[in-house]
N, C-alpha and C positions, 0 to 999 in steps of 0.2 A: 810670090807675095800675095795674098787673101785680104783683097778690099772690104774694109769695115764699113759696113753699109748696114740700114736698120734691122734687115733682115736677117744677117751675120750676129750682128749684137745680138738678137731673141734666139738662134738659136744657141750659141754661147753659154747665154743664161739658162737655156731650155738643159744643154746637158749639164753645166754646174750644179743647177737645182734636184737635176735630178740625181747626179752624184751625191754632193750631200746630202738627200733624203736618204738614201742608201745606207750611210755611213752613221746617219743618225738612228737609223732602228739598229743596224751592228750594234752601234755604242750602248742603245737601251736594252737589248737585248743581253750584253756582257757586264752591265752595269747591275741591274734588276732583275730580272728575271733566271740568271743563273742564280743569283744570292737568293730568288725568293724561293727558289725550289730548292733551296741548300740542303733541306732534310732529306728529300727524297734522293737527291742526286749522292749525298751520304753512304747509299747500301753498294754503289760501287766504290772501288779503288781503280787509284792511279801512282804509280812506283810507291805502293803500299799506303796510300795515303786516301781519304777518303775525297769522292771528287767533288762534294760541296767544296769541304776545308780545303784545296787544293787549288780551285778555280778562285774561293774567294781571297786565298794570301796569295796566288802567284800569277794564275792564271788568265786573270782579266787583265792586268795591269801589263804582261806579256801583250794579249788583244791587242790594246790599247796602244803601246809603241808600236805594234806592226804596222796599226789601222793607220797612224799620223803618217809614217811615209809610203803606205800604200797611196792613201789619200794624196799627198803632194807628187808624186809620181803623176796617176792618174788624173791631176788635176792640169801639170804641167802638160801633159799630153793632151790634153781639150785646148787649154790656152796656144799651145802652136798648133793645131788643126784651124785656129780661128784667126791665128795672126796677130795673136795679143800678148804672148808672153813678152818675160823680160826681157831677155834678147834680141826679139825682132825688134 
């Protein structure tokens, strides 16, 4: 059992925060910046399909559910290193 002490709490928050920052440039990154480069990323294919148009109907939104239980996965795993998830 891992005593919740002030210093426990910061660091907690020190790897949450720093997980979510993580997870927030992924998301802008699959969000924007593939779609803004849609033209260029166009001159390739992927199962014959150009990879702008590809990323932008299938591919991000794919990202996107992987990243939400990567994310509660990795996040669950912080929360019991700390003593804090739901269970304990």
């Amino acid at each position: 059992m891992v005593t919740i002490t002030a210093a426990n709490r910061e660091a907690h928050w020190a790897r949450t925060r720093n997980l979510m920052i993580i997870h927030l440039v992924i998301w802008f990154v699959f969000s924007y910046l593939v779609h803004w480069f849609a033209p260029q990323l166009n001159q390739f294919t992927f199962l014959k399909f150009p990879v702008g148009f590809y990323m932008a109907a299938q591919g991000s939104l794919v990202v996107f559910v992987v990243q939400l239980f990567v994310f509660a996965k990795q996040q669950d795993n912080i929360d019991r290193q700390f003593g804090v998830a739901e269970t304990d």
